[in-house]
Each structure stands twice: as C-alpha cells, then as structure tokens.
C-alpha positions in Angstrom: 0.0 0.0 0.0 1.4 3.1 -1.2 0.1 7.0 -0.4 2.1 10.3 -2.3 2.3 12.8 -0.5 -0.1 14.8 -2.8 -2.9 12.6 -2.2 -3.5 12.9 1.5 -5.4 16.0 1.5 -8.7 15.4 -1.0 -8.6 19.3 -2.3 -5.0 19.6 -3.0 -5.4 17.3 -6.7 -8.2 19.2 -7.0 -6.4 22.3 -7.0 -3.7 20.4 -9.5 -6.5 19.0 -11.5 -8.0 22.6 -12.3 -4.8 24.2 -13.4 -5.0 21.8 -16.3 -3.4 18.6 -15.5 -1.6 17.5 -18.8 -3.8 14.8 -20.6 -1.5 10.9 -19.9 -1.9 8.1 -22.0 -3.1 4.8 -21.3 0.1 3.6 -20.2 1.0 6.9 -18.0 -2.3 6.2 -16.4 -1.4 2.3 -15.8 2.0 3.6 -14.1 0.8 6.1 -12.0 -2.1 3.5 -10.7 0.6 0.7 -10.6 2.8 3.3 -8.5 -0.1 4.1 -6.2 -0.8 0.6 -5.1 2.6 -0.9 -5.1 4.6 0.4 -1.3 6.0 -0.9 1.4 3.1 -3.5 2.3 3.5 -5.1 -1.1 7.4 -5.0 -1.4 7.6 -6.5 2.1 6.3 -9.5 0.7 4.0 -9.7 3.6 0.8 -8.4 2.4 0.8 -11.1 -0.6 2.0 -13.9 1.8 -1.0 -13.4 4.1 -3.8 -12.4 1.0 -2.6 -14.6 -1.2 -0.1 -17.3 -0.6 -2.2 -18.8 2.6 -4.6 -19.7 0.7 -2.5 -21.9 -1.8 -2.1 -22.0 -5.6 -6.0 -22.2 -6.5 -7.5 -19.8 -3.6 -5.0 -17.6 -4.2 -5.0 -17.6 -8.2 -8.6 -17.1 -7.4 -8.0 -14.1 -5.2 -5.9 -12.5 -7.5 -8.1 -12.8 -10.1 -11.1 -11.3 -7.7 -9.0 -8.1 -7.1 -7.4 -7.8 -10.9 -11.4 -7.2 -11.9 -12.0 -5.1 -9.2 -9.2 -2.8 -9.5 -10.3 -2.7 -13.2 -13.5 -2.0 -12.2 -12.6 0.7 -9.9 -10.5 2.8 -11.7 -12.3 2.9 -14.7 -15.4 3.9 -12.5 -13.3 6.6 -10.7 -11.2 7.8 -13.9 -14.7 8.0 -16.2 -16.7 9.7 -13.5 -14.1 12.2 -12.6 -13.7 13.1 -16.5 -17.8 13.3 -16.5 -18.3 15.2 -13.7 -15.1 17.5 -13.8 -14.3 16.9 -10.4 -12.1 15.4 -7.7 -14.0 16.1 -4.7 -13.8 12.4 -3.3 -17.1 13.3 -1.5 -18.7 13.9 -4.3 -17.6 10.6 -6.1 -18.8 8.2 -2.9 -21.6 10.0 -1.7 -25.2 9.1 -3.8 -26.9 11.3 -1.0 -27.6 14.7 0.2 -26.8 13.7 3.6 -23.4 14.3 5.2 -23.4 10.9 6.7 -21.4 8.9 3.8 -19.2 11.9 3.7 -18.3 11.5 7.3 -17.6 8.1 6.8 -15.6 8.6 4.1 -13.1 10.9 6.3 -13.1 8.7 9.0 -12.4 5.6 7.2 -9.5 7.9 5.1 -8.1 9.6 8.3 -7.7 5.4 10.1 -6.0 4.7 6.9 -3.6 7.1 7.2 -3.0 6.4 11.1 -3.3 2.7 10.8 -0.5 2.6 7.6 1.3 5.2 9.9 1.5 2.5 12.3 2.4 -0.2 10.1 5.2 1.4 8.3 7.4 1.9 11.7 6.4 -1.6 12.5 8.1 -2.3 9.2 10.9 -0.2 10.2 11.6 -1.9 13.0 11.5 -5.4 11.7 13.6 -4.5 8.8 15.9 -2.7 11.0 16.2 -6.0 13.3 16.9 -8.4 10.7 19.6 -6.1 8.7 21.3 -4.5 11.4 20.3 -6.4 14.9 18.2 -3.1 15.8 15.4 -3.7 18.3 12.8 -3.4 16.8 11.1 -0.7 18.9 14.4 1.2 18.1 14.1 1.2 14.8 10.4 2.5 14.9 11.8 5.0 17.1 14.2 5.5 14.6 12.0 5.7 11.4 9.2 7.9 13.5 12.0 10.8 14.1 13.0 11.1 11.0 9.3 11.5 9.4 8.7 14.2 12.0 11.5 16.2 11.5 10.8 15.8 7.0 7.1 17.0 8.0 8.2 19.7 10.2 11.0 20.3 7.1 8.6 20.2 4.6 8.1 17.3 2.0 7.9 19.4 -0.8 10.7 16.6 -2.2 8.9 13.4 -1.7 7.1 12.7 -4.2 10.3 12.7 -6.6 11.4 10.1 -4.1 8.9 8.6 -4.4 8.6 8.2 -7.9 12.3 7.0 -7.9 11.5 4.0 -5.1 8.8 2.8 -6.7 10.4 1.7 -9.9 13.0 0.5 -7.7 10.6 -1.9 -5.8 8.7 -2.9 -9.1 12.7 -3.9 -10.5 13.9 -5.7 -7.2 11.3 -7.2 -6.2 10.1 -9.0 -9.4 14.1 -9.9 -10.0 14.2 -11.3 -6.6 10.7 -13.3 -7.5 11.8 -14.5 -11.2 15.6 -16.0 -9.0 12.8 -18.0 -6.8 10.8 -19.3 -9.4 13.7 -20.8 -11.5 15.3 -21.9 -7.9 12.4 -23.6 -6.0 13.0 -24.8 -2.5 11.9 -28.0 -1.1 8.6 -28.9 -2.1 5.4 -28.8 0.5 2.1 -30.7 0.0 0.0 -27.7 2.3 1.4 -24.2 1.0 -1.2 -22.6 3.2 -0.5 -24.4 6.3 3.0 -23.0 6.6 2.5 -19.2 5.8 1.1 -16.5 8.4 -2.4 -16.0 7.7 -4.8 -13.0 8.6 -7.1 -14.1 11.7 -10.0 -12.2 9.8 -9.9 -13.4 6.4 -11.2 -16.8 6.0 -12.0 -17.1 2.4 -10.1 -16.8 -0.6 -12.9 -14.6 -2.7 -13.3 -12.1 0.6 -9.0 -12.0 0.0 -9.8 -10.6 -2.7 -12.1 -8.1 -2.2 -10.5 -7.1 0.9 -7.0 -6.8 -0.8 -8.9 -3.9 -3.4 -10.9 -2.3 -1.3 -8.2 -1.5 1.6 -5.4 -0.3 -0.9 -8.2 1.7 -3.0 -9.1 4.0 -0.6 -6.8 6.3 -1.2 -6.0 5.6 -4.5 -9.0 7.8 -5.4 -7.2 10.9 -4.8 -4.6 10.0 -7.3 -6.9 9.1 -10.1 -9.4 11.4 -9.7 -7.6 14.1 -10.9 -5.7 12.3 -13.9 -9.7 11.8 -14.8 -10.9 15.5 -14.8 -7.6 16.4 -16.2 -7.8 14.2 -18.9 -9.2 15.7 -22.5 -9.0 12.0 -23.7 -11.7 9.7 -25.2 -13.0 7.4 -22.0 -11.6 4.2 -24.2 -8.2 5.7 -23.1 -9.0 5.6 -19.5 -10.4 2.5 -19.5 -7.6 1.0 -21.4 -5.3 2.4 -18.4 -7.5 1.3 -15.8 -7.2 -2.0 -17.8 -3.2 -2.1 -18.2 -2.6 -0.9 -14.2 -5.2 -3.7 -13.2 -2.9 -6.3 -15.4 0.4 -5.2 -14.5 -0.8 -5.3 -10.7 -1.8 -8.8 -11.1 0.7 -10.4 -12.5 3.6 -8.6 -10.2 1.7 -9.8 -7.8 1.3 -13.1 -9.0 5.1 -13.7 -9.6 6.0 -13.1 -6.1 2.7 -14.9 -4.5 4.5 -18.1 -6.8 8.0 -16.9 -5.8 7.1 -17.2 -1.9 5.1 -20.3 -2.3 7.4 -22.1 -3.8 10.1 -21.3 -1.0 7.0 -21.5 1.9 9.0 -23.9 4.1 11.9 -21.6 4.9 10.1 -18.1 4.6 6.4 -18.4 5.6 6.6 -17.2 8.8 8.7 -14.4 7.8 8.2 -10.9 9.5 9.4 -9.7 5.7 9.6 -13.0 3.5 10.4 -10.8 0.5 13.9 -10.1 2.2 14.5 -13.8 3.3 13.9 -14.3 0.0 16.6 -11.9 -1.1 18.9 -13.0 1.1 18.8 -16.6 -0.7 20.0 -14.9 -4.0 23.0 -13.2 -2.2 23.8 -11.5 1.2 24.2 -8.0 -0.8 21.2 -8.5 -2.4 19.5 -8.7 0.6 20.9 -5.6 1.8 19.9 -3.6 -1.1 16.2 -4.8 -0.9 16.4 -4.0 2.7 17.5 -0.2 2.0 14.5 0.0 -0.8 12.2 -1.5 1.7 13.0 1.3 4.1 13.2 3.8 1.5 9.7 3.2 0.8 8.5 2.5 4.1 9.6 6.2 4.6 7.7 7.9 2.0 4.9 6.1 2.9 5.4 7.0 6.5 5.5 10.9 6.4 2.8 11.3 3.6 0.6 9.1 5.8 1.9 11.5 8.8 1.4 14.6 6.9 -2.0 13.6 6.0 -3.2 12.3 9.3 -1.6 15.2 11.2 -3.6 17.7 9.0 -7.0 15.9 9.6 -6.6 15.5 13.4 -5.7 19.3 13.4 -9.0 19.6 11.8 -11.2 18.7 14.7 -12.5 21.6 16.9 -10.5 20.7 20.5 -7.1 20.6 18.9 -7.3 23.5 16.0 -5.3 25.7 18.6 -2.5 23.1 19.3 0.7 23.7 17.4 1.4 21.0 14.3 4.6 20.1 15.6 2.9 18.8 18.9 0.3 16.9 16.8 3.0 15.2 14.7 5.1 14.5 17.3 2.2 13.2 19.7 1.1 10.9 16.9 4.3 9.6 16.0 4.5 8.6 19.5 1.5 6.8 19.9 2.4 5.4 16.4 5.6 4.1 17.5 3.6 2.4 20.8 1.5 0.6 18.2 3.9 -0.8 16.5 5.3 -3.7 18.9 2.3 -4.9 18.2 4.7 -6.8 15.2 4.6 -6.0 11.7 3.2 -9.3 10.4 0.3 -9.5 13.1 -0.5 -5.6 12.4 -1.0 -6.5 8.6 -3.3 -9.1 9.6 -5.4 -7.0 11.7 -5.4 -3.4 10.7 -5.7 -4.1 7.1 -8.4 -6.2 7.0 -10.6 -4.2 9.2 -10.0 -1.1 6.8 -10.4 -3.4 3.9 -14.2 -3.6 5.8 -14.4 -0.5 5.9 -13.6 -0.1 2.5 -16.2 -2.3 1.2 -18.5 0.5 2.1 -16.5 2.9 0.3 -16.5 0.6 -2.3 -20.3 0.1 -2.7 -21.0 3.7 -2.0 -18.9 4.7 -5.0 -20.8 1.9 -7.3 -24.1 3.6 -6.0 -22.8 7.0 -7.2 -21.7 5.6 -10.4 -24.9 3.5 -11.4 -27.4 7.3 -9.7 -25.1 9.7 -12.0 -25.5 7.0 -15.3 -29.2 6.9 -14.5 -29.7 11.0 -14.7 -27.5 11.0 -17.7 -29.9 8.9 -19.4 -33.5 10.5 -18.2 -31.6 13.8 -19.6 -31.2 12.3 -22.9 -34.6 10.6 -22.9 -36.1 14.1 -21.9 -34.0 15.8 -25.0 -34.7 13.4 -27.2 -38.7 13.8 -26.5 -38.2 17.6 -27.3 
C-alpha cells in the first residue's frame, strides 16, 4: 500500500486538476495506478504472503483474479466519473446522497487509513531494521518515526520525486528477486497454506480478494481522480489504463505470490519473507532490498503523517494546538503501536479497513450506477423535445 504525499489531503489534486493537468496516455495512467498501489506493504512480501499465498495456488489464483477485476472495475469507474463530472472532490464521487453521513464516513475511514499505515510502516521499520542490522525493533520505529517528524516539520515538498524513484525500484527488485525464486524452488510442500502467516480475519479466498482492493483503493481515489478531470481524452483511453494498471498489478503480484510459495517452508513465517527471499539470492542482495524496503517505508510514512496530522488538526478541541505537537504526539503513539509486530498488524489493521472499504467501495458503485441513470432520463427528456 502506497500514499504520495499529494494525495492525503482530497482538495490539494483538486487544485492540481483545475490548473490543467496534462492529458496521460493509457500507459502513463497504468503507471501512475501501478505506483499508487505498489509500497511498502507489497514490497515486504507480507501483504501477498498473508492475502494470497495462505490460501494456496487455486484460492490464491482465485483471489488475485477477484481483485485484478476489481481494481479494473474501480479505476475505470473513478477515472470516467471524474472526466464526467469534472471533479475530484472524493465526497462527491462516494456520496449518492444529500446527507453528510457517507461523507463522514468517508473521512473517517480515510483519516484510520492514514494512522493505521502510519503504524504499520514503523512496525516495518523496525522489523527490517532488526533483521539487517540487529536493531530492536522498537528502536528502529523510534528511529523511522523521528525522522518523518523532523521531514514533516521540514517540509516534504521533495517526496514525491522520491517517491517516484522507489517505486520503480521496488517494481525492478522485487520482481528480480521473485523471477531467482521461481527458476530456484526450495523443497517442495504438499500444504502451502499451512506453513504461511495468515490473517485471523480473512477466512476465504474470494473475501482476500475483495478485501485486498478495497483497503489499498481508498486512497488511491485521490490519485486518479484528478488524472480523470484532467484528462481531455476519449473514455476508451481511461479505460484502457484502468485496464493495463489492473494487469500489471496482477501479475507482479502473481510472480511473487508463486516466488514465496514455492520457498513456503523456509520463509512463511517471515516478519518480511520478501527479504528472506533476497537474502537466498546473495547477502548483498539482501541488503539492497532492505535499503529500498526502508526507502519506501519512509515515503509512505511521512505522507501518511502529513496527512493524518492535517485531519486531526481539523477537529475543533485541537485547531489551537501547534502542528509540531500533533505530529510528534502521533508519532508517538504510532511508535507504541507498532510492537504490536509487523506481520500480526497487517493481519489486523488491514483487513478491518479493507471492511471498511467495502463501504466505500459500494458507495462509489451507487454513485456511479445514480449519475448513469440522470444522464440517461436527460437524454430521454432531450430526445422527447
């Protein structure tokens, strides 16, 4: 799960959309999506151990092929309506009602999205910390939680050039690192799913799926919202991008889900399998997917701090408290959070916002089918004139 820094705030791409974001073809839409979804979650190896990997080659083929539609599905949806509707007010894109309920939902479920991956990421740091350099692990939260402080404090006015360096470099590692386990399978295992760590609250491979979209799409609206108004293109263009960002997510995803189960008995219990796997190839290896990991844990880290500490300062009590005591508060509590463990707080926190999403999800499909049905009684009305 990856966040820019621009998408944290739902008004700034709005602001970027309207001062004529430059038209992107089907393939700059596809890489921008691709770059939106793919972080630190997915280059761990974690996420795709415990949504796709547990439930062995057929459930998780299956799940794969359950979120490849959806993310189609979705983006198109979001991409289209956006165009249509010349806006990227995420509100107005999930809410089919005049009431401000689905709108606070929204926020909420956004603003626990930003604190939960908040949490997540340092947990990352810490276990990635651990296994390169011996770190403890709540030491290399610590560590990882300072740092994003003082970038916020800084400004992050950078990141998103950083960003869009690590993320080809995750896309190039960690599909190099899955295409060496693939041609170099480990010992072979009758139960793949039996030997991997497994979310305690997905039970079924087709609600993997689901889950998997609906928890890494929540804030991928504010990315392709605005490439949607933006975009002077004919919708077969967007479409065709939703359609190539859905592919290329599947079968990255794919490669690595076979990569990690065909090594399951020495890595599926692995706070980061993808590095155990590295570390297979070569020693060095391992340390160079170890820096990326952290790399992109990072930018994942302050946008989700940046973001979460400019909704919290949103709330009436605290609009009077200074922003460096918000971020540093949260960090803290953050960093607390965090020895929960990095495999057991993918298991937990991302399912229940994959839940939430769901809501999200069908809320946006409500919008979508209300704003098709106008268009048409417009055109019937027209038509009888």
């Amino acid at each position: 799960m990856s966040h820019v820094a621009q998408s944290t705030h739902e008004n700034r791409p709005a602001q970027d959309g309207g001062n004529g974001l430059r038209p992107m073809s089907a393939l700059g839409i596809a890489a921008t999506f691709i770059g939106t979804t793919i972080g630190a979650g997915y280059a761990s190896g974690n996420e795709i151990l415990q949504y796709f990997v547990s439930f062995g080659l057929w459930g998780g083929t299956g799940a794969l092929v359950i979120a490849g539609v959806l993310f189609f599905l979705l983006s198109a949806i979001v991409l289209k309506m956006a165009q249509q509707l010349r806006t990227t007010d995420i509100h107005r894109l999930v809410n089919p009602t005049s009431s401000r309920i689905p709108t606070w939902f929204a926020d909420l479920c956004i603003t626990a999205s930003l604190l939960g991956t908040l949490v997540i990421m340092f947990a990352g740091a810490g276990a990635a910390l651990d296994t390169w350099l011996g770190l403890p692990a709540w030491a290399g939260a610590a560590l990882m939680a300072a740092v994003c402080v003082l970038t916020v404090l800084g400004g992050i006015s950078g990141l998103v050039k950083v960003q869009g360096l690590v993320v080809p470099l995750i896309i190039l590692v960690a599909v190099g690192v899955a295409w060496w386990g693939l041609t170099h399978p480990g010992a072979g295992a009758d139960d793949v799913a039996s030997l991997v760590t497994s979310s305690p609250l997905i039970n079924t491979w087709w609600m993997s799926g689901i889950l998997y979209v609906a928890f890494n799409f929540q804030l991928a609206y504010a990315v392709l919202a605005p490439i949607g108004k933006g975009s002077s293109s004919p919708g077969t263009s967007l479409v065709a991008g939703a359609g190539l960002g859905a592919i290329g997510l599947v079968v990255m995803a794919g490669a690595i889900m076979a990569a990690m189960g065909a090594h399951a008995t020495l890595i599926g219990r692995a706070e980061l399998p993808m590095v155990e796997l590295a570390g297979m190839v070569a020693p060095w290896v391992a340390a160079v997917y170890t820096v990326i990991l952290l790399l992109a844990q990072f930018t994942t880290a302050v946008s989700c701090l940046f973001g979460g500490v400019e909704r919290i300062a949103l709330l009436s009590p605290l609009r009077d408290v200074p922003g460096w005591l918000i971020a540093v508060v949260t960090a803290v509590v953050a960093v607390l959070l965090s020895s929960v463990g990095f495999s057991d707080l993918v298991g937990i926190v991302y399912p229940v916002l994959g839940y939430a999403g769901i809501a999200i999800v069908a809320m946006l499909i409500a919008t979508w089918i209300l704003d098709r049905t106008l268009v048409r009684r417009r055109a019937a009305r027209a038509d009888r004139a």
